[in-house]
C-alpha positions as CSV (number, residue, x, y, z in Angstrom):
1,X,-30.1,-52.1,-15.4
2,X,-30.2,-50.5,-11.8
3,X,-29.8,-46.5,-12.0
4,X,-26.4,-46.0,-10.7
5,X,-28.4,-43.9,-7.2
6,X,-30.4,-46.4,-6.6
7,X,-26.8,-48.9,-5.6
8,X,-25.0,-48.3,-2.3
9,X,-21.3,-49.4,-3.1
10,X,-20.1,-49.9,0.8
11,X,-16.1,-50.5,1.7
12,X,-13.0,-50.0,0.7
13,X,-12.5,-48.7,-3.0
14,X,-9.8,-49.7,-5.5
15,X,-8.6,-46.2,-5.2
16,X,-8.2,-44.4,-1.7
17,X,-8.3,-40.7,-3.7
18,X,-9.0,-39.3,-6.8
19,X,-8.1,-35.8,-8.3
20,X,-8.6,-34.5,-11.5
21,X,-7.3,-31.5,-13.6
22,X,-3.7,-30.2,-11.9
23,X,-3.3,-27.9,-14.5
24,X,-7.0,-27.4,-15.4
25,X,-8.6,-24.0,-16.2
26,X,-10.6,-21.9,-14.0
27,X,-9.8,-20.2,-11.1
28,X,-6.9,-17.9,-11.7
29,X,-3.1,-18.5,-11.6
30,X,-3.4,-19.0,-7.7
31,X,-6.1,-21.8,-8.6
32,X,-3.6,-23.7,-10.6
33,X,-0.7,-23.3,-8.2
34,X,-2.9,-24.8,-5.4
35,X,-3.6,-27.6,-7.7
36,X,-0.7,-28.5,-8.4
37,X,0.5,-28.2,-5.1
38,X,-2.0,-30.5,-3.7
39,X,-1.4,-32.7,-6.9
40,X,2.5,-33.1,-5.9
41,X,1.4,-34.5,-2.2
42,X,-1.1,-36.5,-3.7
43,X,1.6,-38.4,-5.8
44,X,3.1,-39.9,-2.7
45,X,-0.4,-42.1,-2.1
46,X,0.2,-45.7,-3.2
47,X,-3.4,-45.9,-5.2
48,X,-4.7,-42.8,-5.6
49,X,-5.6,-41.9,-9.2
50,X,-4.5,-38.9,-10.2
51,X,-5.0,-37.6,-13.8
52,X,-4.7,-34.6,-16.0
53,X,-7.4,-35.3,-18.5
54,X,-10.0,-38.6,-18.8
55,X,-12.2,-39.3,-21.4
56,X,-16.1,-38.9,-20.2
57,X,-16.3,-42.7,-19.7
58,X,-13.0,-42.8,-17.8
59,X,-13.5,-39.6,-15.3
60,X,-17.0,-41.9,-14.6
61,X,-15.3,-44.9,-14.0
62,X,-12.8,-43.1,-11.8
63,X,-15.3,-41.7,-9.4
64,X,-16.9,-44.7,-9.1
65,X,-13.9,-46.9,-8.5
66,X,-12.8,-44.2,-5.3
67,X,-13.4,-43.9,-2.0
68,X,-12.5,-40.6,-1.8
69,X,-12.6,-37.4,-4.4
70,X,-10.8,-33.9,-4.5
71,X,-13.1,-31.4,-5.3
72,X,-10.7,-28.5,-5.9
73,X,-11.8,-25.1,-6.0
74,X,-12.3,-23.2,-9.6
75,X,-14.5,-20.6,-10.3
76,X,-17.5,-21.5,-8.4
77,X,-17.7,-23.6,-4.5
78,X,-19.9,-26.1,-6.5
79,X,-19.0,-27.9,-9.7
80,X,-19.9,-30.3,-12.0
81,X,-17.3,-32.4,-10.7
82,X,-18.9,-32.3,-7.0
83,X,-22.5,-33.3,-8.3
84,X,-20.5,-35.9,-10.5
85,X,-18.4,-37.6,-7.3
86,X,-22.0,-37.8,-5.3
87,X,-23.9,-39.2,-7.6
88,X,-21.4,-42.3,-8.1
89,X,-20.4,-43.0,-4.5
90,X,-17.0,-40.9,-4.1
91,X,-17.1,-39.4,-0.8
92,X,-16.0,-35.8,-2.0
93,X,-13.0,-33.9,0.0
94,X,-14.2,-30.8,-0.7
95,X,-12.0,-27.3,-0.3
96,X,-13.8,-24.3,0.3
97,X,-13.4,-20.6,1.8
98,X,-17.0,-20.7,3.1
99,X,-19.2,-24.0,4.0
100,X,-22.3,-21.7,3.8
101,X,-22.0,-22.1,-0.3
102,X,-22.5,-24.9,-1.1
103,X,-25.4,-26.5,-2.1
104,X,-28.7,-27.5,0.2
105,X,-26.4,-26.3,2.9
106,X,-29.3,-25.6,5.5
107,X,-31.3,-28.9,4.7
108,X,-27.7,-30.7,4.5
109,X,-25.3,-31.9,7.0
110,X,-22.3,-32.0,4.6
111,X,-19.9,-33.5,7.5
112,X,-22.1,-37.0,7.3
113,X,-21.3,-37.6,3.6
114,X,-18.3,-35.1,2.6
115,X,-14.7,-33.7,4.1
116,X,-14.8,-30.5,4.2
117,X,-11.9,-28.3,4.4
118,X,-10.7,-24.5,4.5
119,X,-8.8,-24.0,1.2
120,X,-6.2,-22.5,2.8
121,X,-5.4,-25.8,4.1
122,X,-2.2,-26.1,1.0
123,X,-0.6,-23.2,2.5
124,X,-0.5,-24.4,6.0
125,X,2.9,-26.8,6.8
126,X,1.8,-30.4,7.4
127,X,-1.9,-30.2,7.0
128,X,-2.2,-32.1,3.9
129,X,-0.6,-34.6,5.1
130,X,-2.5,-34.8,8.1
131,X,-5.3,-34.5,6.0
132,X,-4.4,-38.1,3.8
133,X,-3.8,-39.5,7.2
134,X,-7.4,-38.8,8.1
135,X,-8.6,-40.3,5.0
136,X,-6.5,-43.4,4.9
137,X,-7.7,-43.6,8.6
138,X,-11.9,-43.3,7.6
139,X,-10.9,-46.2,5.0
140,X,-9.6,-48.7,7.9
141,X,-12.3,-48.2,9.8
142,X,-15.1,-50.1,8.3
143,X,-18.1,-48.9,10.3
144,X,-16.8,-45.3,9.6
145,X,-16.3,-45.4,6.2
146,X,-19.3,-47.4,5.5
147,X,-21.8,-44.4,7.4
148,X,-20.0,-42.1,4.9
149,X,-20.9,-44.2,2.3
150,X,-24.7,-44.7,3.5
151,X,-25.5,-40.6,4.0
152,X,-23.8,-39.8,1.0
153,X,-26.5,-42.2,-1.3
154,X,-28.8,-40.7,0.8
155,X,-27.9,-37.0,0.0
156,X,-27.5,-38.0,-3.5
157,X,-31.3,-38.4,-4.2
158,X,-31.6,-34.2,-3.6
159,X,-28.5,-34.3,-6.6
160,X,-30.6,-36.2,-8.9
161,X,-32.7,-33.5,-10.5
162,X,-34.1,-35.9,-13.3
163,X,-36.5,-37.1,-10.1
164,X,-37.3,-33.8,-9.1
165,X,-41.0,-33.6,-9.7
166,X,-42.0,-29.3,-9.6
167,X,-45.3,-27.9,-8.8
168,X,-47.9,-27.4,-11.0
């Protein structure tokens, strides 16, 4: 069996976006409003996936089975769920105060394989919605989408830390 890193899954998805945990923990109350905020505008997208809790094998298949994946902010800029989403091919939307924080940022370009936006993005009229646009956009353009796809399996090597050899 090929390590799931070493394939390149290019195109279209079977869903567009994928967000997980509206009312997970973490993060505060204001955490949890903005998810489920950004949950209730997600519901209007045909075939996006959208899920309180997953088993382990289902959250997997999920993020490989998506073109796109909500990486919500919680108690840190990088999660779990962010590592997760690179490592099998979901193109992570990723909400942050601060760019600067998250991970391999001055070795990565993070607008070649991610969406990055200000989390402040909920509270501003219309811009989620603009935002979806964007991303149903990136899917119909196959060249786009499929140099998203590329960096981000590139990127997804420095993820991998089970290759990491260390110094002696």
């Amino acid at each position: 069996s090929i390590p799931r890193h070493e394939i390149v899954t290019t195109g279209r998805k079977k869903h567009s976006i994928m967000m997980i945990g509206r009312e997970a923990a973490g993060g505060g109350e204001n955490i949890r409003l903005w998810r489920t905020n950004l949950h209730d505008q997600l519901s209007y997208v045909q075939d996006a996936l959208l899920a309180k809790s997953l088993t382990y094998e289902e959250f997997h298949e999920g993020l490989q089975r998506s073109t796109f994946c909500f990486i919500v902010p919680g108690d840190t800029p990088s999660t779990s769920k962010l590592y997760k989403a690179i490592f099998f091919g979901c193109i992570p939307v990723i909400f942050i105060s601060f760019p600067s924080l998250l991970p391999f940022h001055s070795i990565l370009d993070w607008s070649k394989f991610s969406i990055v936006v200000r989390k402040d993005i909920i509270r501003m009229p219309g811009q989620v919605d603009k935002l979806i646009a964007r991303l149903l956009q990136i899917m119909e353009e196959p060249q786009v989408l499929t140099n998203y796809q590329i960096h981000l399996h590139q990127a997804a090597r420095l993820f991998n830390f089970s290759v990491w050899e260390w110094p002696s």
